[in-house]
C-alpha positions as CSV (number, residue, x, y, z in Angstrom):
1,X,-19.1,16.1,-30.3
2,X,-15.8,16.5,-30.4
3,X,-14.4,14.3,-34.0
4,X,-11.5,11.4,-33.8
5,X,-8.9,14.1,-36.0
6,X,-9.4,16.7,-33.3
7,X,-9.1,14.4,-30.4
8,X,-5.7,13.3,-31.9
9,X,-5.0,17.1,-32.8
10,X,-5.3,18.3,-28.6
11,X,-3.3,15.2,-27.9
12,X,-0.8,15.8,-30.5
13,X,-0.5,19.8,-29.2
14,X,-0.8,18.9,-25.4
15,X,2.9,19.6,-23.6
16,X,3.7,16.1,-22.9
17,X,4.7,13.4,-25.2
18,X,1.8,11.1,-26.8
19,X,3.1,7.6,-27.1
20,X,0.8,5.6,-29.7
21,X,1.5,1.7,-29.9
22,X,0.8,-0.2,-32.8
23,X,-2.4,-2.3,-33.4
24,X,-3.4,-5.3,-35.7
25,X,-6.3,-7.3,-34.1
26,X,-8.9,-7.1,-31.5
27,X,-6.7,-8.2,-28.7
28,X,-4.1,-5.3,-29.1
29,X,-6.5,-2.5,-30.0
30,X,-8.4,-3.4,-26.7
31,X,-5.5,-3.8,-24.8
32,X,-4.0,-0.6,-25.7
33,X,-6.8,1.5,-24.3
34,X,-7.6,-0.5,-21.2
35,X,-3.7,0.5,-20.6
36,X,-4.8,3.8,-20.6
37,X,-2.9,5.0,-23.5
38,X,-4.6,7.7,-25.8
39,X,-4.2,7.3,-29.4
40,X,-2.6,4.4,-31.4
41,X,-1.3,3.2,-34.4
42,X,-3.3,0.7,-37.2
43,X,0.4,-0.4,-38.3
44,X,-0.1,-1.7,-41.6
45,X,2.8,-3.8,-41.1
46,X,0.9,-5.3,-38.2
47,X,-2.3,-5.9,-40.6
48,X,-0.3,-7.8,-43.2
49,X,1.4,-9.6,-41.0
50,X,-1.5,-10.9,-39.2
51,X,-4.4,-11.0,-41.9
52,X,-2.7,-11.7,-44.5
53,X,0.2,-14.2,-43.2
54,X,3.3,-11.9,-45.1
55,X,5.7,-9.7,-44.3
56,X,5.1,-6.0,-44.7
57,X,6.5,-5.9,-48.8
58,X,4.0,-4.1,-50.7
59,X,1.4,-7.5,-51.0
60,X,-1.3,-5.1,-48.8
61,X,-3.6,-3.4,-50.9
62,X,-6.2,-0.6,-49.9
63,X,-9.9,-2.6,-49.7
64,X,-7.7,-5.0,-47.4
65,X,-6.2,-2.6,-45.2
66,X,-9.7,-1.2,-44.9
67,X,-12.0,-3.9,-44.4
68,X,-9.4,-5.0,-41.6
69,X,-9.3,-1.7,-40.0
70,X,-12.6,-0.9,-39.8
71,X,-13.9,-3.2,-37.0
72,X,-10.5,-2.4,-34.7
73,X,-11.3,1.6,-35.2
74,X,-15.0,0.8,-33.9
75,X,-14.3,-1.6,-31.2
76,X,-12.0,0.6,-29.7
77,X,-12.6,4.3,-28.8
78,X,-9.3,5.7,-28.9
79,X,-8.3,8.4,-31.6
80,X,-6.1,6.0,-34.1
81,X,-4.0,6.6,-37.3
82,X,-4.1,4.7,-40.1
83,X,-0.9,3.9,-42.3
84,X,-1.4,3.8,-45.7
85,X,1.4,2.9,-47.0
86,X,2.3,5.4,-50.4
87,X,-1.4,5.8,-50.8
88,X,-1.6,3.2,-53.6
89,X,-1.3,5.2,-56.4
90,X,-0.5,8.4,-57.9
91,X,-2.7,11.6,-56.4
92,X,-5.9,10.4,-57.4
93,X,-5.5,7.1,-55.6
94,X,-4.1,9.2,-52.3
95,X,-7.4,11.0,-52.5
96,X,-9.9,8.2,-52.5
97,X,-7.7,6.2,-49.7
98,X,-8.3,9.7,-47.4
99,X,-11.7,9.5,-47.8
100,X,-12.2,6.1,-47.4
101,X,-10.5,6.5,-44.2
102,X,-11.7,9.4,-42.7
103,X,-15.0,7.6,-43.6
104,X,-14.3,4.6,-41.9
105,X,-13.8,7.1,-38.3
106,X,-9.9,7.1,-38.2
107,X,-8.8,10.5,-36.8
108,X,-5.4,10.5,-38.9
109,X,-3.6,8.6,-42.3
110,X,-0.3,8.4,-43.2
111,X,1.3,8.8,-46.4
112,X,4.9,7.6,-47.6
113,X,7.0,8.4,-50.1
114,X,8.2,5.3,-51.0
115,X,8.0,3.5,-54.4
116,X,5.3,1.0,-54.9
117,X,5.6,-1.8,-53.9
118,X,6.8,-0.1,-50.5
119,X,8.1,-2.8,-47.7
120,X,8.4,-1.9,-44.0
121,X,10.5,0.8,-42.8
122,X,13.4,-1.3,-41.2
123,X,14.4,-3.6,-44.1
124,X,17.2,-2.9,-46.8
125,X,16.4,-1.7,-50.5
126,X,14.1,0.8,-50.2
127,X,13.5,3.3,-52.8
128,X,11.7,7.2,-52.6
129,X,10.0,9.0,-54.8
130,X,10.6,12.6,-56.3
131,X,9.9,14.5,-53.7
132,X,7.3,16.6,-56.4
133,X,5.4,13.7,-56.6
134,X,4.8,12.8,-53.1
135,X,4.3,17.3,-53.1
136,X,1.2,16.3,-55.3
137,X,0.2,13.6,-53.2
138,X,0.2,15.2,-49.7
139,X,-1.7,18.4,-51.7
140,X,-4.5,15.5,-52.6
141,X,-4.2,14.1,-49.2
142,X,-5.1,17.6,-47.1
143,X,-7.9,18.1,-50.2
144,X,-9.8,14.8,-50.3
145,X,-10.3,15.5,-46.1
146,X,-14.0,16.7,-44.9
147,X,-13.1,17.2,-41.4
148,X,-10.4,20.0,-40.8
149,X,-9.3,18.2,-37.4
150,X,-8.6,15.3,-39.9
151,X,-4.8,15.1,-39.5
152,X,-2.6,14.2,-42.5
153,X,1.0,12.3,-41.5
154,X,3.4,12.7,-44.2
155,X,6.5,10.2,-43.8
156,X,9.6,10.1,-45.7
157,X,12.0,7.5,-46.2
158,X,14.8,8.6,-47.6
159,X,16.8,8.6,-44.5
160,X,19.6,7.3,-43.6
161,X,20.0,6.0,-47.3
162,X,20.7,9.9,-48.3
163,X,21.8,12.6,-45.9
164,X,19.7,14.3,-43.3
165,X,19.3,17.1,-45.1
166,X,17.5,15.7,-48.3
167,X,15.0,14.0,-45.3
168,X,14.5,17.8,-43.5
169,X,14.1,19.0,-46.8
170,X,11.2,16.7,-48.4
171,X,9.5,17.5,-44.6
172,X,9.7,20.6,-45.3
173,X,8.1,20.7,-48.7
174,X,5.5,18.0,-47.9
175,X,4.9,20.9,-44.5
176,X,4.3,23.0,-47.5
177,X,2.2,21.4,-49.3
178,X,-0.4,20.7,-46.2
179,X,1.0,17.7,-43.6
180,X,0.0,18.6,-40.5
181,X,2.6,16.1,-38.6
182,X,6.0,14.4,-39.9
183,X,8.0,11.6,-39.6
184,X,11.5,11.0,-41.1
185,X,11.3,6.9,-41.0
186,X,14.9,5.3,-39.7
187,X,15.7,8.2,-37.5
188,X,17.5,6.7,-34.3
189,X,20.3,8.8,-32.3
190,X,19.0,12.1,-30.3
191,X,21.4,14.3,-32.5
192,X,19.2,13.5,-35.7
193,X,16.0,14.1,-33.7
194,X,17.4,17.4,-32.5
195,X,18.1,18.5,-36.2
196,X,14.9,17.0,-36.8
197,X,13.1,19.3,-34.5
198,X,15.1,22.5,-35.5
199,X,14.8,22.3,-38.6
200,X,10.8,21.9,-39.5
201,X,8.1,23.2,-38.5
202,X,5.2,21.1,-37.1
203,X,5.0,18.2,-34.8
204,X,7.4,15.4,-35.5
205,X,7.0,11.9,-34.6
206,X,9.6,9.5,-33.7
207,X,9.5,5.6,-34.5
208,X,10.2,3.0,-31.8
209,X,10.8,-0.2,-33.0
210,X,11.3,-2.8,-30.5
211,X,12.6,-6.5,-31.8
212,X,15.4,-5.4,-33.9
213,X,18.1,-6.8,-32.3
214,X,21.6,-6.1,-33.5
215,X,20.9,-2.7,-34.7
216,X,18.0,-0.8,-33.2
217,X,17.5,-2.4,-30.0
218,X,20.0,-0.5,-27.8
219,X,19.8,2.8,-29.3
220,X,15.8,3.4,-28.3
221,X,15.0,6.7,-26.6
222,X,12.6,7.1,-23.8
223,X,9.4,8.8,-24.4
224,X,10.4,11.1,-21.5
225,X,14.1,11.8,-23.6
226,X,12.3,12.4,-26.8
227,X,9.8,15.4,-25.7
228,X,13.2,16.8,-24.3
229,X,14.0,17.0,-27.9
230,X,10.9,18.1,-28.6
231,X,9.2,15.4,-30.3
232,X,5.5,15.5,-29.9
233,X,4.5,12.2,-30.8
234,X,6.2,8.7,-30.7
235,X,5.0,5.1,-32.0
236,X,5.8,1.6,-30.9
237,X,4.0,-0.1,-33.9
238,X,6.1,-3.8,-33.5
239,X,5.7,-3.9,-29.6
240,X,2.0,-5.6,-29.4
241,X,3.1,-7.9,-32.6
242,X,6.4,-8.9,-31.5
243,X,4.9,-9.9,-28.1
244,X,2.1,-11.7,-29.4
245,X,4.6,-13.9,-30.8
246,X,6.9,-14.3,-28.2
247,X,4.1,-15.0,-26.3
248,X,2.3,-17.7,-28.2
249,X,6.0,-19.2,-28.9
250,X,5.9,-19.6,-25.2
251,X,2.6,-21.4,-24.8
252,X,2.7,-23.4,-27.5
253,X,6.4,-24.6,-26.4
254,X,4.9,-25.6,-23.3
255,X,1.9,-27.0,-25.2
256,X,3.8,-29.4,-27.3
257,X,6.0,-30.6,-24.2
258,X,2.6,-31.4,-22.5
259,X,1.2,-33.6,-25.7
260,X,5.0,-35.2,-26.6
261,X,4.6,-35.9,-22.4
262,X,1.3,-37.4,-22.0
263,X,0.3,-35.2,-19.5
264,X,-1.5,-31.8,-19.0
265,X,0.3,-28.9,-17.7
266,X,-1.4,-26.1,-16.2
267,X,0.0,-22.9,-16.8
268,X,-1.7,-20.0,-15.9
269,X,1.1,-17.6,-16.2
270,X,1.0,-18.3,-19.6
271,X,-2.2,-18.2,-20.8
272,X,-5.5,-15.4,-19.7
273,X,-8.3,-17.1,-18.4
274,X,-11.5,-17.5,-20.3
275,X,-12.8,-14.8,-18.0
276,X,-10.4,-12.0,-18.7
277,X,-10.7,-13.2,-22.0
278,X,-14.6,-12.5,-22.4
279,X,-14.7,-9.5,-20.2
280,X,-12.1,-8.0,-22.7
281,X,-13.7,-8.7,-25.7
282,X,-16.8,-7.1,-24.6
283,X,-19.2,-10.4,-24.1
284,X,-20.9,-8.9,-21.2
285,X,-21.8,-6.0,-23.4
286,X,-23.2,-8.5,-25.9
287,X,-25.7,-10.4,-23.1
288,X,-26.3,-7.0,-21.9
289,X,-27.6,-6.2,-25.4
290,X,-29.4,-9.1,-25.9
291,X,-31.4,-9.2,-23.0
292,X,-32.6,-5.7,-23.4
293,X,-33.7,-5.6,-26.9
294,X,-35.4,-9.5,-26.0
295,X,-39.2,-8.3,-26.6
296,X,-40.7,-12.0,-26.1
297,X,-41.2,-13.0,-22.8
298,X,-39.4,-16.6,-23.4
299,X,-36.8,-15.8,-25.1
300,X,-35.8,-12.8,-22.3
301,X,-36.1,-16.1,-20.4
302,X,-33.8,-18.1,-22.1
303,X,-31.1,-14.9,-22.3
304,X,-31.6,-14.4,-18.5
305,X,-30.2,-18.0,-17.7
306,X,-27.9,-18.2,-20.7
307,X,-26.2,-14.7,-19.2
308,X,-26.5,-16.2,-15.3
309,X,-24.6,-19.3,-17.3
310,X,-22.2,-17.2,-18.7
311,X,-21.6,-15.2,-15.4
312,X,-21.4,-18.4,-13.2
313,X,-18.7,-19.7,-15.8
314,X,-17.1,-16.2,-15.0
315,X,-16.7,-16.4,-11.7
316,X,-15.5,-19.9,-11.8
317,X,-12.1,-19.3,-14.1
């Protein structure tokens, strides 16, 4: 059986772009493969931000990222790359977080080099490492792996606060020191994804934000534009997150002019029924289960009507 690192790996190499959004919870790592998209992102932004309640500034340690990734990677059976921030630590620290997630049944990680404590991508402030020292890490990175189709990401940072050359130039040595794929974080306009492209020497990904409004917003490049430049992969890690919220702002808005009202509003539009809500979250699966491994003749019974129940309830939303 083919593994998750080289399902990501024929994606990654195929001729057309692979567009990977972001995931945080259940709803969006479902979502994103019944879209029929083929990889995705575990943005650790995305898993502060909704299991911890805080921005994405370096308050996300390891056993947290991974005891909140591990259910999404196994409820959903897309190929999926995990961020791991700067690897929380020095090389030692980069080597057990590869194992542990290559363990866990992600097909790729990504390292930064950022200083610890990192924050996300898109905010003032940052600071990078010496490039040597994120050298060592990567080297620890492409060692701690077991599977070769295990893919290690190796992002840098330190564009646009230096000049694109110091960014092509860390790629480059990170390239050398084992990343199989790249990203130069805060890379917007095609002419920096054109130098980009020219001047490494594996598969580049681009990053997508949507939601920044005022300074990213306009300038996003299609997928379709960005394999023109020869980018091979390209994330939309705040798209799911930054819709979830709009989203709930929405109901909610609606919610509290219902209660302040005294009346009920029904609003469909707004919410999914409790049918596509169960059939998306697997609960058929779950009767399915029960009934089947149900030895004792009343209790198959009892799970019989209890999934006929279920079903009726179904058809009824």
């Amino acid at each position: 059986m083919t593994s998750p690192g080289q399902r990501l790996r024929d994606l990654v190499d195929a001729p057309e772009i692979l567009a990977m959004p972001g995931i945080s919870n259940g709803y969006s790592a479902r979502l994103v493969e019944q879209f029929g998209f083929k990889a995705a992102l575990l943005t650790g932004a995305g898993l502060s931000e909704s299991h911890l309640g805080w921005a994405d500034a370096g308050l996300m340690g390891l056993e947290e990222n991974l005891r909140a990734s591990r259910p999404l990677i196994e409820c959903c059976g897309l190929p999926i790359l995990a961020d791991a921030d700067t690897g929380y630590g020095g090389p030692m620290n980069v080597f057990q977080t590869v194992k542990a997630f290559e363990k866990a049944g992600a097909a790729a990680v990504q390292i930064e080099d950022q200083v610890w404590p990192k924050r996300c991508g898109n905010l003032q402030g940052k600071q990078v490492i010496a490039a040597e020292e994120m050298v060592e890490k990567v080297r620890a990175a492409v060692e701690a792996r077991r599977d070769p189709g295990f893919m290690i990401v190796a992002r840098t940072d330190a564009f646009p606060m230096n000049e694109i050359g110091e960014a092509i130039r860390r790629l480059n040595l990170y390239t050398d020191a084992g990343a199989d794929m790249l990203l130069a974080d805060g890379t917007y306009t095609e002419d920096h994804f054109r130098v980009m492209v020219e001047n490494t020497h594996v598969p580049l990904m681009a990053n997508m934000s949507y939601g920044l409004r005022g300074r990213v917003e306009e300038k996003l490049i299609s997928a379709k534009r960005l394999q023109e430049l020869g980018v091979a992969v390209v994330l939309y890690p705040r798209l799911a997150g930054g819709a979830m919220i709009q989203g709930l702002k929405n109901a909610l808005g609606v919610l509290r002019e219902s209660v302040d009202g005294g009346a009920v509003i029904e609003r469909p539009d707004l919410v999914a029924s409790f049918k596509e809500q169960n059939e998306l979250m697997g609960l058929n699966e779950i009767l399915d289960l029960d009934k089947r491994f149900s030895t004792d003749e009343q209790r198959r019974e009892k799970y019989e009507k209890s999934l006929d129940h279920v079903n009726n309830v179904l058809k009824s939303s």
